[in-house]
Structures are given as C-alpha cells and as structure tokens.
ChimeraX commands (.cxc) that place a marker at each C-alpha (Angstrom):
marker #1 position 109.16,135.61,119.02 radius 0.5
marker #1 position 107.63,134.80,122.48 radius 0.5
marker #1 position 105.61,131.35,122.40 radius 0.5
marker #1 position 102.51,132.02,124.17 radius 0.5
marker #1 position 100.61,129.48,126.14 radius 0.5
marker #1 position 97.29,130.32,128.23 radius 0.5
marker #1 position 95.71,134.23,128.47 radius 0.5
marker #1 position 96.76,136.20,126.04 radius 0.5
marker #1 position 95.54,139.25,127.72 radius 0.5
marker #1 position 97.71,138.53,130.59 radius 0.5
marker #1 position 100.37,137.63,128.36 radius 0.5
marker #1 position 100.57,141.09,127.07 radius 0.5
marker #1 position 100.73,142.33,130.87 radius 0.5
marker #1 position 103.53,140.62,131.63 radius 0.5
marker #1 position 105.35,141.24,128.92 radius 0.5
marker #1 position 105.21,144.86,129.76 radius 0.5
marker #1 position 106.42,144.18,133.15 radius 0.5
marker #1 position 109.34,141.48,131.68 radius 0.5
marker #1 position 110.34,144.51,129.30 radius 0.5
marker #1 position 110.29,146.83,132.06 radius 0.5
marker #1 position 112.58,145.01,134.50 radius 0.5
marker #1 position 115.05,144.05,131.54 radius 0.5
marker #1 position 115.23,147.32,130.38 radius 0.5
marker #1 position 116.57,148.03,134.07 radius 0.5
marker #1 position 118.52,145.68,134.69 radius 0.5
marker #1 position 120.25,147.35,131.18 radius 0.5
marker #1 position 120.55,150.34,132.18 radius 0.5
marker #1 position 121.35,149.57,135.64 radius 0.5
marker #1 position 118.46,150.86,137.07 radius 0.5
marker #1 position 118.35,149.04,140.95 radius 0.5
marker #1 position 115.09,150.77,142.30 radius 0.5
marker #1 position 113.41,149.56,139.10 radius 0.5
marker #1 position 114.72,146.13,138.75 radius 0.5
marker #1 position 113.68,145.60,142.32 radius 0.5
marker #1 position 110.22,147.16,141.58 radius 0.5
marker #1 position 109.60,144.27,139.86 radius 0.5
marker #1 position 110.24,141.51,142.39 radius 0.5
marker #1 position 107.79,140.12,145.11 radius 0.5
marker #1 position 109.05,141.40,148.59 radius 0.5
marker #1 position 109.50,136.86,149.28 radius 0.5
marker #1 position 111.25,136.68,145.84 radius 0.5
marker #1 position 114.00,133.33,145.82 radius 0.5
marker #1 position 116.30,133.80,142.95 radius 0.5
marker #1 position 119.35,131.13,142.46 radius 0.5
marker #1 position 121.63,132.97,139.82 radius 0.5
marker #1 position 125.17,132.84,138.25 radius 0.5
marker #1 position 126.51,134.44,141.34 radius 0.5
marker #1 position 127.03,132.81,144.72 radius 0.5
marker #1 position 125.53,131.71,147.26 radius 0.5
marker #1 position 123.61,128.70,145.84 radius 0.5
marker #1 position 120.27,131.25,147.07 radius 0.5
marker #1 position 119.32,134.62,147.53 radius 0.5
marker #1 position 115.97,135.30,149.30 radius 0.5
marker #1 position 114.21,138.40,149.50 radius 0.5
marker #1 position 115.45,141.89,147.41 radius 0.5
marker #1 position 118.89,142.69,147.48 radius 0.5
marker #1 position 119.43,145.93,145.94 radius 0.5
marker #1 position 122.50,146.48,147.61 radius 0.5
marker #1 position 123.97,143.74,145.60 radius 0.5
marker #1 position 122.97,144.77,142.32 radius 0.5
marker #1 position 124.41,148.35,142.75 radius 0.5
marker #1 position 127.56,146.50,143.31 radius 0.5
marker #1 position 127.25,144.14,140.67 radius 0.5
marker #1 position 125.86,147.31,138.07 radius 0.5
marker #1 position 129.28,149.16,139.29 radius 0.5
marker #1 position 131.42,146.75,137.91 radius 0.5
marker #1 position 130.31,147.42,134.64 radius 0.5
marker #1 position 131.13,150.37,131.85 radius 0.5
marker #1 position 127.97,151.48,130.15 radius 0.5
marker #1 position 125.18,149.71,129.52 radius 0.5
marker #1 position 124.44,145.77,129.63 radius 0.5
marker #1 position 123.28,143.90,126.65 radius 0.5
marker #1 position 120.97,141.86,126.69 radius 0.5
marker #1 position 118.64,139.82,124.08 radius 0.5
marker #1 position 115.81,136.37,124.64 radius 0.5
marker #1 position 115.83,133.40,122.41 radius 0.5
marker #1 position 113.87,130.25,122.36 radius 0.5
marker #1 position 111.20,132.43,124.78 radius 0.5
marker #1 position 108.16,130.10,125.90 radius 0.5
marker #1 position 105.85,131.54,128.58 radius 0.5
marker #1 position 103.00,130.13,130.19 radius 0.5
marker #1 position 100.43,132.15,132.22 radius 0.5
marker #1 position 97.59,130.29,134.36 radius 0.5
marker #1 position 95.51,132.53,136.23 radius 0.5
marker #1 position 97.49,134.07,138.73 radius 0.5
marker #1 position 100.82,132.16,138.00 radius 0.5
marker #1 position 103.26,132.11,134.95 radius 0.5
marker #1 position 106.42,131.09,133.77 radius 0.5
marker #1 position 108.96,132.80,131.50 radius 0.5
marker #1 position 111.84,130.51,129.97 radius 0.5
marker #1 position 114.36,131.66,127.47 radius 0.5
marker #1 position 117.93,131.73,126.23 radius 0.5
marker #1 position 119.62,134.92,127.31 radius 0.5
marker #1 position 122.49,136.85,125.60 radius 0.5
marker #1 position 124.73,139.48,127.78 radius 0.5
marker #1 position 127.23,141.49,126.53 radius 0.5
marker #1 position 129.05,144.30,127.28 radius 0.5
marker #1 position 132.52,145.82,129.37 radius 0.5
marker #1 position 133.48,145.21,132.67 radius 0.5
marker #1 position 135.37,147.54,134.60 radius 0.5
marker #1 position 138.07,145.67,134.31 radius 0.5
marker #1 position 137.90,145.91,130.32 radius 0.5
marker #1 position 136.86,142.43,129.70 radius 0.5
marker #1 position 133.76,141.97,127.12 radius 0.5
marker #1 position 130.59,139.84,128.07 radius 0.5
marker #1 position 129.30,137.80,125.58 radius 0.5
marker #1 position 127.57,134.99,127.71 radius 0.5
marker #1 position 124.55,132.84,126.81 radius 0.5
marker #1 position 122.53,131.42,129.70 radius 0.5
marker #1 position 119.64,129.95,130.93 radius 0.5
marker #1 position 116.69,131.84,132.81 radius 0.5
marker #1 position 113.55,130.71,134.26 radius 0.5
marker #1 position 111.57,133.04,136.07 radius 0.5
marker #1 position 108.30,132.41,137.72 radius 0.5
marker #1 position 105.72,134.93,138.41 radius 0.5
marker #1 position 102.47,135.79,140.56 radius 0.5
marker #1 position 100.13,137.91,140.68 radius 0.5
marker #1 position 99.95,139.93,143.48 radius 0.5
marker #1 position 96.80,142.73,144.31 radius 0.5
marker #1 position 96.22,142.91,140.30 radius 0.5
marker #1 position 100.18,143.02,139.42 radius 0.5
marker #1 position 102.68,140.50,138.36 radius 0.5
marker #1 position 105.54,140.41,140.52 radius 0.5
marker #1 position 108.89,137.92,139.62 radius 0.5
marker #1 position 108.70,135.51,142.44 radius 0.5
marker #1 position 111.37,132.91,141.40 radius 0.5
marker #1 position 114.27,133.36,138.84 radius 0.5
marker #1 position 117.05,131.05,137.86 radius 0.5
marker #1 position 119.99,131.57,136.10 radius 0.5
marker #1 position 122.36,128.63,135.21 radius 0.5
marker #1 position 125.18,127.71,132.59 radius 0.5
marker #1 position 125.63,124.13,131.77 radius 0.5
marker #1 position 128.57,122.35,132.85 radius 0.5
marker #1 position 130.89,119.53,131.48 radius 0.5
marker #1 position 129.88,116.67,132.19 radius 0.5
marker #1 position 133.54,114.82,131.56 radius 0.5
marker #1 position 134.29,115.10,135.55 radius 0.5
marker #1 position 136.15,118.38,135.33 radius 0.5
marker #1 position 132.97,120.23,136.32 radius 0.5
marker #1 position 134.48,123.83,133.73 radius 0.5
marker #1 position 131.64,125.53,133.39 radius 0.5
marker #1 position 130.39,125.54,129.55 radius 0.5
marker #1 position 130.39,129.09,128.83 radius 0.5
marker #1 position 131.11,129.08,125.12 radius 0.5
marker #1 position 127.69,127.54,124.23 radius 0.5
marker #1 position 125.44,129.53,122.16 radius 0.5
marker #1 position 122.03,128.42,120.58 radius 0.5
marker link #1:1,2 radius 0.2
marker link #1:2,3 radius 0.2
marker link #1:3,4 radius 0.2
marker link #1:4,5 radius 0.2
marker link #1:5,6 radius 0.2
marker link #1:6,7 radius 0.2
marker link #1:7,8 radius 0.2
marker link #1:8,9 radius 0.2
marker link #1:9,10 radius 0.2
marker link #1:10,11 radius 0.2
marker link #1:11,12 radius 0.2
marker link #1:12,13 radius 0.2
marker link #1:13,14 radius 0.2
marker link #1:14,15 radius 0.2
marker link #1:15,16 radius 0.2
marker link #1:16,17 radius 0.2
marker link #1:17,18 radius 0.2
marker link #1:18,19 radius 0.2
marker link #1:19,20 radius 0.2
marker link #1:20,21 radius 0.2
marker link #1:21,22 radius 0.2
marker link #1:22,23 radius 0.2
marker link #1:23,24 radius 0.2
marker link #1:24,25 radius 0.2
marker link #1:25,26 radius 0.2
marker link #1:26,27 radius 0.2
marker link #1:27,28 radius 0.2
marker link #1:28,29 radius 0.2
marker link #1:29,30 radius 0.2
marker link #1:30,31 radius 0.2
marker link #1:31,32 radius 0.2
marker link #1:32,33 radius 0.2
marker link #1:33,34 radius 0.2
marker link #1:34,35 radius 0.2
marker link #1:35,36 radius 0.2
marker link #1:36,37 radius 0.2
marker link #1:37,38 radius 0.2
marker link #1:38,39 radius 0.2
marker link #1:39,40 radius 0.2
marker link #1:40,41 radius 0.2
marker link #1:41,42 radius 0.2
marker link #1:42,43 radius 0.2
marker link #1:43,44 radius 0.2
marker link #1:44,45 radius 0.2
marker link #1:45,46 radius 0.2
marker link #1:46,47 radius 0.2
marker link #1:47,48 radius 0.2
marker link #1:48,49 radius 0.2
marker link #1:49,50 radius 0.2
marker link #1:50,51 radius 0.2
marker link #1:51,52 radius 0.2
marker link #1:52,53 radius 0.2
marker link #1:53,54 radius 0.2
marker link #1:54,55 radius 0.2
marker link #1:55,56 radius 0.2
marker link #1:56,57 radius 0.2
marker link #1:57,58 radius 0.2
marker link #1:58,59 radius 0.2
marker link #1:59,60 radius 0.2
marker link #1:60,61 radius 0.2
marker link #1:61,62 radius 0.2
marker link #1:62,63 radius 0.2
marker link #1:63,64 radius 0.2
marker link #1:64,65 radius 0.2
marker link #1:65,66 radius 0.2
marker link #1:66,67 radius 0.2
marker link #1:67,68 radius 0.2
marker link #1:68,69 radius 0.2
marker link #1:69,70 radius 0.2
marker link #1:70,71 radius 0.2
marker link #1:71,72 radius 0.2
marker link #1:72,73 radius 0.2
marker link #1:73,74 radius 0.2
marker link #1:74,75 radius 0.2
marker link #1:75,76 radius 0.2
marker link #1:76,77 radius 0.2
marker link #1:77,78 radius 0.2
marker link #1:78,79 radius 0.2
marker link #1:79,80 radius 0.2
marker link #1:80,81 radius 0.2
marker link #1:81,82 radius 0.2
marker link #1:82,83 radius 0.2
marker link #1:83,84 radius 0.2
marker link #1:84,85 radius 0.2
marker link #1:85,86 radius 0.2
marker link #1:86,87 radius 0.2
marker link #1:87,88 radius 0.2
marker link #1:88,89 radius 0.2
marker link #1:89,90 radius 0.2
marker link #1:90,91 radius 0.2
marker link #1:91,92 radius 0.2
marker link #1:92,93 radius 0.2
marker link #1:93,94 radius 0.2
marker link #1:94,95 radius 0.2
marker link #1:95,96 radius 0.2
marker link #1:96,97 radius 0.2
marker link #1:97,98 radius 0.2
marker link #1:98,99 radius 0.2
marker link #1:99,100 radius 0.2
marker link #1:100,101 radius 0.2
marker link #1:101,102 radius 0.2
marker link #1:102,103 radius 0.2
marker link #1:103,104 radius 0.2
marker link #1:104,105 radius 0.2
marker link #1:105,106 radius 0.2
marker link #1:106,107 radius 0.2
marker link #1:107,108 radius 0.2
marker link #1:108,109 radius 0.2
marker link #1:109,110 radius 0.2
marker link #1:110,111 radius 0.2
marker link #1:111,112 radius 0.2
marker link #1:112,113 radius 0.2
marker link #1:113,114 radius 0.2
marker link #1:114,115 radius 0.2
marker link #1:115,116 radius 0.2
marker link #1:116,117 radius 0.2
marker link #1:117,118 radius 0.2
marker link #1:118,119 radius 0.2
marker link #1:119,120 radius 0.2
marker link #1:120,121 radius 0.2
marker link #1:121,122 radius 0.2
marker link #1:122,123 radius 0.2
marker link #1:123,124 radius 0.2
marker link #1:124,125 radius 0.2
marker link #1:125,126 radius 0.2
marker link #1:126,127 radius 0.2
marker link #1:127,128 radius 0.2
marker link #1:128,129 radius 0.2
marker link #1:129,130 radius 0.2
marker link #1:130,131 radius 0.2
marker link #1:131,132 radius 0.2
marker link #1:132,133 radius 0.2
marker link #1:133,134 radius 0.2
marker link #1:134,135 radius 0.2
marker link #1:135,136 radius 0.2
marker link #1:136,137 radius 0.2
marker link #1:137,138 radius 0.2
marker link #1:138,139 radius 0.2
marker link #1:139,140 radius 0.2
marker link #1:140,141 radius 0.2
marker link #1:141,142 radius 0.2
marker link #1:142,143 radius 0.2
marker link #1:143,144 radius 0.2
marker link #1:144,145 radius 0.2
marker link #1:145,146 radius 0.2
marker link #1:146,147 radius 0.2
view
C-alpha cells in the first residue's frame, strides 16, 4: 500500500504513469520507459558513472539485452508526496530475474524518484537508486539486505 501525502487526485495520475514506466522497464520496453522521463532528467543509479543526464535509451537496450525474459519487480515501504506541480516517490524495490549469463536477481534497493509536471503531465525528473554499504571500512556493498 502506497502512503499518500497531498492531492489525491494527482496521486492517482501519477500512479498511472509510475505503473506505466515500471511495467516497461519489465518488459523491457526502452521507447516507453523513456516516455516517461523529462527530456533534462538526472538519474544517479546502481550503474556507473556516479550521473547520467538526459535520456539514454541506448543504454537501457543494452542493459534490457543482458537479461532472459522478463524483470521482476515489486515496491515496499512506498510513501509519495505530491505538491502542486512536484512529487516524490520513495520505496523499497525488489528485482529478480535471469541474466544472460544465467545468474538470478534477487536484489532489494533503494529508489527515490522525483517528478514534475510538465504541460499537464508528470514526467520523472530525478531518480536514485542506491544499495547500502558496510560501514566496517571494507566499503562491500550490502546486497543481501531485505526489508
């Protein structure tokens, strides 16, 4: 269950558009994924560099070919916020599925994304995707958490 905070009505419009880009990012859908995203998006995600600015298509079709099948994916602990023409999206996320390579996904990380709206439609401008990290000066990644 989503927490809702602020306009309900707009709530329900971005949770259409939050559905819509996770369903394909799933089904490893690039056009729609980056249908979704403003044209100045900055997203900082599990892959490198430390930023990515603008739409990168491209890089997702390479990413989405490394995969077998589908990717899984599921939201915990979901909190979003919505002012007028700004809102936030946190959450928990759960991917699974095969690699290419045969190895199975199950990962739990964070996401924040940050939206606007843009000409009457929410766009993502901002998403972040991290894993915590030890904190016992090996700096391993923690990727055996789950919530």
């Amino acid at each position: 269950m989503t927490e809702i905070i602020g306009n309900r009505d707009e709530a329900e419009a971005i949770g259409a558009v939050l559905a819509s880009w996770a369903t394909a990012l799933g089904n490893k859908h690039a056009a729609g994924v980056v249908g979704h995203l403003s044209d100045d998006i900055v997203s900082f995600t599990l892959a490198a560099p430390l930023v990515h600015k603008g739409k990168g298509a491209d890089g997702l079709e390479n990413w989405f070919s490394t995969w077998q099948g589908p990717i899984g994916g599921d939201a915990v602990d979901v909190k979003l916020t919505v002012g007028e023409d700004v809102a936030f999206w946190t959450g928990l996320v759960h991917m699974t599925g095969r690699k290419t390579d045969g190895f199975e996904v199950d990962l739990w990380f964070r996401q924040t994304l940050g939206l606007r709206k843009q000409a009457g439609v929410w766009k993502i401008v901002h998403e972040h995707t991290s894993v915590p990290f030890a904190m016992d000066g090996s700096g391993r990644a923690e990727l055996e958490l789950k919530p």
